[in-house]
ROKOLZA-421961 format. One record per residue (C-alpha): x, y, z; residue in three letters. Coordinates in steps of 0.25 Angstrom, whole numbers, plus 2048, in hexadecimal, padded with zeros to 3 digits. Each point is the difference from the previous one (the first is absolute). Example, Ala and Ser with C-alpha at 12.3 -4.5 7.8 and 13.67 -1.06 7.14 Angstrom:
BEGIN
site X->831 | Y->7EE | Z->81F | res->ala
site X->806 | Y->80E | Z->7FE | res->ser
# end
This chain:
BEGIN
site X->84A | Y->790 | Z->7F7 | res->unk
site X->7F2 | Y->806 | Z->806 | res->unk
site X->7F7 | Y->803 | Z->7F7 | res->unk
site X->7F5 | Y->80C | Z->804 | res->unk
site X->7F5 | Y->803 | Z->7F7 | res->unk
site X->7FB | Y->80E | Z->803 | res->unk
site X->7F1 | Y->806 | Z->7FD | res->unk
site X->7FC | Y->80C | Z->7F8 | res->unk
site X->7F7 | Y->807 | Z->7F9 | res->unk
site X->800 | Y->800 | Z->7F3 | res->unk
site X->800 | Y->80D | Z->7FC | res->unk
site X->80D | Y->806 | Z->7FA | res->unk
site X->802 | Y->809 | Z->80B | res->unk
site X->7FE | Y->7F4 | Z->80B | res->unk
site X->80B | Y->7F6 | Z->7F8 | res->unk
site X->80A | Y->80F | Z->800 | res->unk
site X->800 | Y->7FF | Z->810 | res->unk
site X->7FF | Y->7F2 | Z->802 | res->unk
site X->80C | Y->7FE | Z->7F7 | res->unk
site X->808 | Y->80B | Z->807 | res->unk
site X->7FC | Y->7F9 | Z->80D | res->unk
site X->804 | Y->7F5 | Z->7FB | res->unk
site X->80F | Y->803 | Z->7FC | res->unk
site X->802 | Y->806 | Z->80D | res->unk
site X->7FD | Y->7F2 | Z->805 | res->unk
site X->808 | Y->7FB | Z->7F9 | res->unk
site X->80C | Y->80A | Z->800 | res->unk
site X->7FE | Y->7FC | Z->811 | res->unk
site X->800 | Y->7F1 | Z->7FB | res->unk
site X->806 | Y->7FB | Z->7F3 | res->unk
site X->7FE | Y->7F1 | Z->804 | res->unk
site X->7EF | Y->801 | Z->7FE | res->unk
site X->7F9 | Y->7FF | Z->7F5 | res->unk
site X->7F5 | Y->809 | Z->7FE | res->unk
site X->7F3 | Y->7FE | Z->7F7 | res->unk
site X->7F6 | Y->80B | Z->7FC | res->unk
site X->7EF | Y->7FA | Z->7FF | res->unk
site X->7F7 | Y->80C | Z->7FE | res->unk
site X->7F2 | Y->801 | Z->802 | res->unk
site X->7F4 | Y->80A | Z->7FB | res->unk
site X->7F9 | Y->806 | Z->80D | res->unk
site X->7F3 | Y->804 | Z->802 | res->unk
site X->804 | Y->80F | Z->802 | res->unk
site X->807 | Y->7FC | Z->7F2 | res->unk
site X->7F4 | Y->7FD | Z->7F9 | res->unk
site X->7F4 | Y->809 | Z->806 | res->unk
site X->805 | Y->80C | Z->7F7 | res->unk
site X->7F2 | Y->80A | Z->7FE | res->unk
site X->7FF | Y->804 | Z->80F | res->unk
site X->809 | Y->807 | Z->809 | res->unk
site X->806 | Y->7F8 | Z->809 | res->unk
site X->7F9 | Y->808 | Z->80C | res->unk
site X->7F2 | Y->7FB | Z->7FB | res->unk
site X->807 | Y->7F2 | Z->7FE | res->unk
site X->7FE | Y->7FE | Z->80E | res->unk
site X->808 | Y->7F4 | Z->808 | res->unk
site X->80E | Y->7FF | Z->804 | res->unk
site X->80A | Y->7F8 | Z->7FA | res->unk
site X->7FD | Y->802 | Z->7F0 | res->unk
site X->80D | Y->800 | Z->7FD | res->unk
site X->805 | Y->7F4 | Z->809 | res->unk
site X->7F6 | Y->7F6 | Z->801 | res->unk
site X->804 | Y->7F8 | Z->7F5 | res->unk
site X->80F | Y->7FF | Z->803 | res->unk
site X->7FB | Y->7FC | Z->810 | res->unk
site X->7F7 | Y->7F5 | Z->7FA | res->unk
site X->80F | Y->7FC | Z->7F8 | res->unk
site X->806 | Y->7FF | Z->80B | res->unk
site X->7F7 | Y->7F8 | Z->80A | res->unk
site X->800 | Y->7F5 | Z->7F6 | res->unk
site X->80E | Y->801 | Z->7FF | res->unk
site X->800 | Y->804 | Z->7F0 | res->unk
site X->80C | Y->80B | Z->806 | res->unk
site X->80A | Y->803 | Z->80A | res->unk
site X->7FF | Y->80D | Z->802 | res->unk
site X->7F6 | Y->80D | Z->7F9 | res->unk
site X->806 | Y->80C | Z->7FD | res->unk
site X->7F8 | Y->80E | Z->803 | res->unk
site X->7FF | Y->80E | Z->7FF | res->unk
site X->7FE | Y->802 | Z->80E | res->unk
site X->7F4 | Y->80B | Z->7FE | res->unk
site X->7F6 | Y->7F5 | Z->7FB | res->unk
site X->803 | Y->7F7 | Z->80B | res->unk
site X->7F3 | Y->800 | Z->80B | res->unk
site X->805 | Y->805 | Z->80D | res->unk
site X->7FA | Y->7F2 | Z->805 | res->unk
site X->809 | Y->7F5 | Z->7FB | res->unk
site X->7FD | Y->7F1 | Z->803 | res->unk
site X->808 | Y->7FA | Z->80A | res->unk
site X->803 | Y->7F6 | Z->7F8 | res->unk
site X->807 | Y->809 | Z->7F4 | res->unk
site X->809 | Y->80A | Z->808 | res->unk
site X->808 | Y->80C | Z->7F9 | res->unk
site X->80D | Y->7FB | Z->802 | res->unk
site X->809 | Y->80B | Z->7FA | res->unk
site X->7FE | Y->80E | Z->7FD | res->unk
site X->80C | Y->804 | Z->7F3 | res->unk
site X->806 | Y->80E | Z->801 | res->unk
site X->7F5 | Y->80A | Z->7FC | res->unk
site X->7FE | Y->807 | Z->7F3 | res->unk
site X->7FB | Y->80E | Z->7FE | res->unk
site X->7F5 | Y->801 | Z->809 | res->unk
site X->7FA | Y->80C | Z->7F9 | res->unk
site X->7F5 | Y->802 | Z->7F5 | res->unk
site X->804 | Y->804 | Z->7F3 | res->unk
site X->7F9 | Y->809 | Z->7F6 | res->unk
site X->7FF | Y->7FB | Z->7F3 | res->unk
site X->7FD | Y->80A | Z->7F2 | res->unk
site X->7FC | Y->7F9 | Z->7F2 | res->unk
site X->80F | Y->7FC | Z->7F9 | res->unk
site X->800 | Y->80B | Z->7F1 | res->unk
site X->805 | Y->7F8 | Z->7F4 | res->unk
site X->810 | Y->7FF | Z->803 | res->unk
site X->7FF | Y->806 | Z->80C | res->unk
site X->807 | Y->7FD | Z->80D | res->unk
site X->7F9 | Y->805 | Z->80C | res->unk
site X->804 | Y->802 | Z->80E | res->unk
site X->80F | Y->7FF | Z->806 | res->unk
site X->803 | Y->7F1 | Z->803 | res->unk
site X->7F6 | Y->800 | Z->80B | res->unk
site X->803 | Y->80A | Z->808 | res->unk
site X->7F9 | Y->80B | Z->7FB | res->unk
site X->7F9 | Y->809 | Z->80A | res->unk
site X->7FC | Y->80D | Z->7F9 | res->unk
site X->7FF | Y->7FE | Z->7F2 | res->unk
site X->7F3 | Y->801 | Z->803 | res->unk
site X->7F9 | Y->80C | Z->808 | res->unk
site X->7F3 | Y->801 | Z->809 | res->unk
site X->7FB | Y->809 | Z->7F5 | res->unk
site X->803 | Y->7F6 | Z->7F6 | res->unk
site X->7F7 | Y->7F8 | Z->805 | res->unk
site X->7F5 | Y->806 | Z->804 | res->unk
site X->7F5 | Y->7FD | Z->7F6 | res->unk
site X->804 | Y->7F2 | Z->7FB | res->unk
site X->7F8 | Y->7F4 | Z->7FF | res->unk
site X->80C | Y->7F6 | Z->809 | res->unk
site X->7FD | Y->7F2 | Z->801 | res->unk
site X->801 | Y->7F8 | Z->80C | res->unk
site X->7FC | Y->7F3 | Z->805 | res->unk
site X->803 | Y->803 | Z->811 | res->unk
site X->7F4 | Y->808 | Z->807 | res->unk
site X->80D | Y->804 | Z->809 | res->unk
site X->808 | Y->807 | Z->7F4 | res->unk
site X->7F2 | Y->807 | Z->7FC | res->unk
site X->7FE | Y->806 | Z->80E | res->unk
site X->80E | Y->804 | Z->800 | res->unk
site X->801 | Y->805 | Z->7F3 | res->unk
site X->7F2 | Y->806 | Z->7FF | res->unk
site X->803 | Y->808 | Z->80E | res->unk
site X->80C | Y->806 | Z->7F9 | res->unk
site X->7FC | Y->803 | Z->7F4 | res->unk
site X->7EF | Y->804 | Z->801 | res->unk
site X->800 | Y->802 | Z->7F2 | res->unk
site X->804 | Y->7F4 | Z->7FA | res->unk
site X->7F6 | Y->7F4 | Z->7FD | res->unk
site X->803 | Y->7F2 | Z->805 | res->unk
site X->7FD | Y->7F3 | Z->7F9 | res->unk
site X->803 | Y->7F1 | Z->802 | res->unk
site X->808 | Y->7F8 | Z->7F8 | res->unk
site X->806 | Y->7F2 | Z->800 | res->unk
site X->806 | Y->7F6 | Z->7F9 | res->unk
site X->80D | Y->7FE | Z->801 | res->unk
site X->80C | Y->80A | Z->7FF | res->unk
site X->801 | Y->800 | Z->7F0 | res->unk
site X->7F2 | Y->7FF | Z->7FF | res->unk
site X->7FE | Y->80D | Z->808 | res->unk
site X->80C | Y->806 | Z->7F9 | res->unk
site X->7F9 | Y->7FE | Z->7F2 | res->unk
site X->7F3 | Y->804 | Z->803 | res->unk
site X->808 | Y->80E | Z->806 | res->unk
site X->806 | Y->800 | Z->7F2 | res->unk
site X->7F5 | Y->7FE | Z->7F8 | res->unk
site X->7FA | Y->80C | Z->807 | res->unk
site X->7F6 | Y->7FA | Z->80B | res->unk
site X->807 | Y->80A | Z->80A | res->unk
site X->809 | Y->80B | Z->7FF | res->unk
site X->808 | Y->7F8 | Z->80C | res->unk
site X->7FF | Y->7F5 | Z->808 | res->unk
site X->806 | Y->7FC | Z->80F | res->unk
site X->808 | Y->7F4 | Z->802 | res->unk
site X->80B | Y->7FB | Z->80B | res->unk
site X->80D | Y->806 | Z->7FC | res->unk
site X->807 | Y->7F1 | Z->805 | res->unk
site X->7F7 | Y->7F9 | Z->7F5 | res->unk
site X->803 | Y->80B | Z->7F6 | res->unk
site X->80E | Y->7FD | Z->802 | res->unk
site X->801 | Y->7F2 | Z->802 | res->unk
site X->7FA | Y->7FE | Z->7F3 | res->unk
site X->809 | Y->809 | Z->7F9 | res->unk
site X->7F8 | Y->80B | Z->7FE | res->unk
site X->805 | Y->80A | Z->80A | res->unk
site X->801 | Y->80A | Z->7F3 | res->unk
site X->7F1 | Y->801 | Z->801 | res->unk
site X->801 | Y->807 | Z->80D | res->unk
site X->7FD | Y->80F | Z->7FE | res->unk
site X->7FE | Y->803 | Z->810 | res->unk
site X->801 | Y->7F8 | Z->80D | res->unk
site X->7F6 | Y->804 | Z->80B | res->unk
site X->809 | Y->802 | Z->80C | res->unk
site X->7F9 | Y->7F7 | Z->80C | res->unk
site X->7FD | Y->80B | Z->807 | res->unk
site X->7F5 | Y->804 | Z->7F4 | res->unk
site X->7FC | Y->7F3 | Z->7FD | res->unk
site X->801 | Y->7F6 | Z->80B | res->unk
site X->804 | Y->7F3 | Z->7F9 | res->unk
site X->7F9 | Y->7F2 | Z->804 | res->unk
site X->804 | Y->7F7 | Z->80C | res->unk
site X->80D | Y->7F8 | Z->7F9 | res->unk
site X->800 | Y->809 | Z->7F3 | res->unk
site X->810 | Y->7FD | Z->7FA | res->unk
site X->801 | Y->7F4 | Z->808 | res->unk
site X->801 | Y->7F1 | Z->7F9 | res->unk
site X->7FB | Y->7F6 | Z->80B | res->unk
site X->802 | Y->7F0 | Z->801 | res->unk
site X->7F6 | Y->7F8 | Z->804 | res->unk
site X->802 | Y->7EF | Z->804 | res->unk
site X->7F8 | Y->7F5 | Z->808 | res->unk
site X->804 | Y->802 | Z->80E | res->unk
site X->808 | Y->7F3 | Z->801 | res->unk
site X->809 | Y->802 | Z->7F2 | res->unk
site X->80E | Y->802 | Z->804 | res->unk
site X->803 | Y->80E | Z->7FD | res->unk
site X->80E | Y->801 | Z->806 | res->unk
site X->805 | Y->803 | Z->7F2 | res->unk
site X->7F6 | Y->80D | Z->7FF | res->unk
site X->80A | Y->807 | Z->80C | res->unk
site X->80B | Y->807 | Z->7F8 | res->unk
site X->7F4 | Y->805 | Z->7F6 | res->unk
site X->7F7 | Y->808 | Z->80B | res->unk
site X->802 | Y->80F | Z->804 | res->unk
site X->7FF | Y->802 | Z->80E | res->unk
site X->7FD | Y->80F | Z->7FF | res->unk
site X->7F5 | Y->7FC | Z->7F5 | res->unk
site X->7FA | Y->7F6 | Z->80A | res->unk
site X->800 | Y->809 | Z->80B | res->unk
site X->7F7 | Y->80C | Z->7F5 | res->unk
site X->7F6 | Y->7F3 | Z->7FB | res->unk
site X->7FD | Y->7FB | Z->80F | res->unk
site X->7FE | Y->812 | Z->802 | res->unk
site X->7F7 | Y->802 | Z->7F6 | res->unk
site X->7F8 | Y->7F3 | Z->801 | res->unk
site X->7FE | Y->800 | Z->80D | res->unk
site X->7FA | Y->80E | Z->7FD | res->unk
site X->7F7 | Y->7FD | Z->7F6 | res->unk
site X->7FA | Y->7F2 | Z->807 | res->unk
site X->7FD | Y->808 | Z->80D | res->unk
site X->7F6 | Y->809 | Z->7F7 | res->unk
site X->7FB | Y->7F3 | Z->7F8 | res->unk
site X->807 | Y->805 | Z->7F2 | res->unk
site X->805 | Y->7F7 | Z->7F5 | res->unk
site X->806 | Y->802 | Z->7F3 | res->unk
site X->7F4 | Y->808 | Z->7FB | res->unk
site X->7FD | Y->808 | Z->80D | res->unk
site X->805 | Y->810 | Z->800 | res->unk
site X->808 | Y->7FD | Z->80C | res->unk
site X->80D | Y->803 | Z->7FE | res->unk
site X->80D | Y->7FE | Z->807 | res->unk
site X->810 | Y->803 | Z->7FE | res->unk
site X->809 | Y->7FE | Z->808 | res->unk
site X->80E | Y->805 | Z->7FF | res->unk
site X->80A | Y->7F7 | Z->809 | res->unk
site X->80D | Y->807 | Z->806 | res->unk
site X->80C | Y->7F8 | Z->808 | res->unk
site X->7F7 | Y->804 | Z->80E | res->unk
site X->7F3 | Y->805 | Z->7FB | res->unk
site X->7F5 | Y->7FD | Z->7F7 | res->unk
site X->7F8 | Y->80D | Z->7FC | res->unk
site X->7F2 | Y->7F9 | Z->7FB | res->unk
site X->7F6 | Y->809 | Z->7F8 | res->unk
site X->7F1 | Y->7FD | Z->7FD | res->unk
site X->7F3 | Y->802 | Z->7FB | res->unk
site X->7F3 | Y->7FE | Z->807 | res->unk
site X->7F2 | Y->800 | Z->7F7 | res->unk
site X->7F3 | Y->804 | Z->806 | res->unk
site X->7F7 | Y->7F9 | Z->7F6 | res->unk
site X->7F2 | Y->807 | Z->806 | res->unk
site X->807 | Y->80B | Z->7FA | res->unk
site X->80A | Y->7FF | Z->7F7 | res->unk
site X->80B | Y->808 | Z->806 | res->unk
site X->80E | Y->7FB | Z->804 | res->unk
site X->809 | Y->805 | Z->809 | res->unk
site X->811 | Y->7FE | Z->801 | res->unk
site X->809 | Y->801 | Z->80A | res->unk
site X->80D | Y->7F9 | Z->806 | res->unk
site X->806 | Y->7FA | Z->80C | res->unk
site X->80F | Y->7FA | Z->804 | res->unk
site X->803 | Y->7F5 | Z->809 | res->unk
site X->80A | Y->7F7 | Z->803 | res->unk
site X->806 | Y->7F7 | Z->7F4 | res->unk
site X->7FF | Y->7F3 | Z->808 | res->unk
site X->7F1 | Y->802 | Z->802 | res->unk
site X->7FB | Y->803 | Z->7F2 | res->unk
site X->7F4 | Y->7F7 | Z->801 | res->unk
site X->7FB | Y->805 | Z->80C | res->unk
site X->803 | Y->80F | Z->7FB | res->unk
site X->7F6 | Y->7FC | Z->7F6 | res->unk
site X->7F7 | Y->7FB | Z->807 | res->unk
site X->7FD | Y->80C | Z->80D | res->unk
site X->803 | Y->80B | Z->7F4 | res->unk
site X->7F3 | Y->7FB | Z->7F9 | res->unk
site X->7FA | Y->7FF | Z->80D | res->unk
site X->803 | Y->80E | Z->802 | res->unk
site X->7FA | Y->805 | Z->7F2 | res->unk
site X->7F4 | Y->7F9 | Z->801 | res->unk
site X->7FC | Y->804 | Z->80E | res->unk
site X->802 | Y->80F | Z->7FB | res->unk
site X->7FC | Y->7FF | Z->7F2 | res->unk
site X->7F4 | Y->7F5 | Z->801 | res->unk
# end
């Protein structure tokens, strides 16, 4: 039998999707045997900043890559959104899974014996007027512009920690809400904390947001992998990556992309930030399915020769 060891981080959330990426590997092939190592990040442990005055790329991956060029494991398993858009050579993405919920969810503090939200799937529990005037907590400059340009009144604040560490400081009463990624949300079994999802077309989600990557040394056999990867998600990752490495984003940048991928075209959505300035601007293009990576590319062309 063919023993894999497969790389996460260690947080509760990370082991949630490596697992269920890990039984749809093996749901594709009972005859391997699969062992979970996980590993604290950088990202993981620099807690008191928001992760825009971090700086770098790769917080959340570093570690895991590391692992893997010494052969410690086969493959890492990552929420595709804290993947840089330049990934080494020798550690390709090998496999996109079916993507989750790409949208932002808003979260309100859990009342003693209260269940909140509608199973994830909430979309006007809560109103614009509702929440103008809270204090929200968020660690992504992207949802803050966003969220902030649709609601003026509101007041922004960072963050982190991981996703019950964020949920207990909204309970304790940090915030009067807080913005996560509906997938995670659900994925860790808390899709009753959703009390609104933000349609993509009020808050462009990240380049990858939903989608669980796999990532191995370029010369590991991965022919396993080919029953577990969704064409339709591939086609949106190579979209909405290509679009945010044109315009030298990377999983802290504002830029943001979605792309929504039919049986002929792809429809690919994004945000282009002005830093000088601080405003952003969003449109949308379509193109052919078969060339979603270089629709990403010539649309951010496009947005930055009008916009810059």
């Amino acid at each position: 039998m063919r023993k894999i060891v497969v790389g996460s981080r260690e947080s509760t959330l990370a082991v949630m999707q490596t697992e269920l990426v890990m039984d749809e590997i093996r749901r594709c092939n009972p005859g391997i045997e699969l062992e979970l190592k996980t590993y604290k990040t950088t990202g993981d442990k620099i807690l008191d900043k928001p992760l825009y005055q971090v700086g770098g790329k790769g917080l959340f991956v570093k570690e895991l890559d590391q692992a893997l060029l010494r052969g410690e494991i086969d493959l890492a398993v990552h929420s595709l959104k804290d993947v840089p858009m330049e990934v080494p050579k020798e550690l390709p993405i090998v496999a996109f899974l079916k993507r989750g919920d790409a949208r932002d969810a808003f979260v309100l503090p859990k009342k003693d014996g209260e269940r909140t939200g509608a199973e994830g799937d909430a979309d006007t529990t809560v109103t614009a007027d509702d929440l103008n005037g809270m204090l929200i907590g968020s660690s992504s400059l992207r949802r803050r512009l966003q969220i902030k340009a649709l609601y003026p009144d509101v007041t922004m604040e960072s963050v982190r920690g991981n996703i019950q560490t964020r949920l207990r400081k909204l309970d304790e009463g940090e915030f009067d809400g807080i913005v996560l990624a509906a997938a995670g949300l659900k994925r860790a079994n808390l899709g009753e904390r959703i009390s609104r999802v933000f349609s993509t077309e009020e808050v462009l989600p990240a380049a990858g947001q939903g989608i669980l990557a796999i990532q191995a040394r370029k010369d590991f056999d991965i022919s396993f992998l080919e029953a577990v990867c969704d064409e339709d998600t591939k086609l949106a990752a190579l979209a909405e990556r290509a679009f945010v490495r044109s315009l030298n984003g990377g999983c802290t940048s504002p830029v943001a992309a979605y792309a929504k991928v039919g049986e002929k075209e792809i429809i690919l959505s994004g945000l282009y930030y002005r830093e000088e300035t601080g405003e952003f601007f969003k449109e949308s293009t379509t193109g052919n399915r078969e060339h979603a990576e270089q629709l990403g590319y010539e649309f951010a062309k496009y947005m930055k020769d009008k916009y810059q």
